[in-house]
VOPATOR-284146 format. One record per residue (C-alpha): residue in one letter; x, z, y. Coordinates in steps of 0.5 Angstrom, whole numbers, plus 500, padded with zeros to 3 digits. Layout:
<rs>
AXZY/...
</rs>
This chain:
<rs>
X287513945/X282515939/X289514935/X293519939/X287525939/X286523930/X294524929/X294530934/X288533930/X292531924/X299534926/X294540928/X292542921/X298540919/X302545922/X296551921/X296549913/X304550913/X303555918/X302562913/X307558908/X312565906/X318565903/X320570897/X326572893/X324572886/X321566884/X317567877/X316573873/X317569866/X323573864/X327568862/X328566869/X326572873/X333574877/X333581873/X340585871/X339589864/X343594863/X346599857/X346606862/X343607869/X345613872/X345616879/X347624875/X354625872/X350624865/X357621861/X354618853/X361622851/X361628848/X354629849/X348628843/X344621845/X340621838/X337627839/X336626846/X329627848/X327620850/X321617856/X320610852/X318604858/X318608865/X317604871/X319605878/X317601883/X319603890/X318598896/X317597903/X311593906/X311590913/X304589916/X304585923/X312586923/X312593923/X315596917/X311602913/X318605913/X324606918/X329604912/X329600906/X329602899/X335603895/X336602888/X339609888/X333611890/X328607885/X333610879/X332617882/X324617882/X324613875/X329619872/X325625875/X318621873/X322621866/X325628866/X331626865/X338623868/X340617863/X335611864/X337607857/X336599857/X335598863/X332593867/X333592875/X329587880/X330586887/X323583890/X322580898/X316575900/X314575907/X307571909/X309572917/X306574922/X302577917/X304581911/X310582907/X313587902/X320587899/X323593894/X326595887/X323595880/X327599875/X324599868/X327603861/X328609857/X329615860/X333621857/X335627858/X342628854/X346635852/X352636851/X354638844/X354645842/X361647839/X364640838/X368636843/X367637850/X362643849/X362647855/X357651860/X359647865/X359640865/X364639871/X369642867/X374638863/X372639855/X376645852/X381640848/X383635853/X391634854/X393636863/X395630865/X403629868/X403629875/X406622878/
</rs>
């Protein structure tokens, strides 16, 4: 009988030490082995490199953003997820610009539940504010339109 209530109790607080155990999506931070995606340009603008000045464009060096949504007791803080369309918004808007250089994009998600948890974006690089070129290739007032010396294509 006391064998049967000792291995109750242990399986008891077997159960309560593994029992706010959570789960995470991004297992280190180290870089070479956090699942981050690096990229050249970033850009939820029209914002295209050609034709435009990018050596003497107006540089924010190390903006980051970081956009997420927390659960508390299973009620999200937030009626929908974050996007990385939003997290790259708010790092050109913090930046003043509309091309994010060098960029490094994160996706994070842990949860302990019931409890807490947060999931979410992390965006970091450069931010630059890029012109078009005056007088040369391309160089219109009008961004959507195609550059002066550009061919019309045939019709199919």
């Amino acid at each position: 009988m006391r064998s049967g209530r000792s291995l109750g109790a242990l399986a008891l607080a077997f159960g309560l030490a593994l029992g706010p155990a959570g789960c995470a999506i991004q297992p280190a931070t180290n870089d070479d082995l956090s699942p981050a995606w690096r990229f050249s340009y970033v850009s939820t603008e029209i914002a295209p490199t050609m034709g435009y000045q990018l050596e003497k464009a107006h540089v924010v060096h190390d903006v980051e953003v970081v956009v997420m949504s927390r659960t508390i007791l299973w009620i999200p803080t937030r009626v929908t997820p974050p996007t990385l369309e939003e997290a790259v918004s708010q790092a050109l808007r913090e930046g003043g610009g509309n091309l994010l250089r060098n960029a490094v994009v994160e996706r994070f998600a842990w949860y302990v539940p019931p409890f807490y948890g947060e999931e979410g974006w992390r965006v970091r690089g450069d931010v630059l504010r890029v012109e078009r070129r005056a007088g040369g290739p391309g160089a219109s007032s009008d961004p959507s339109q195609p550059p002066a010396d550009a061919q019309p294509s045939d019709p199919p």
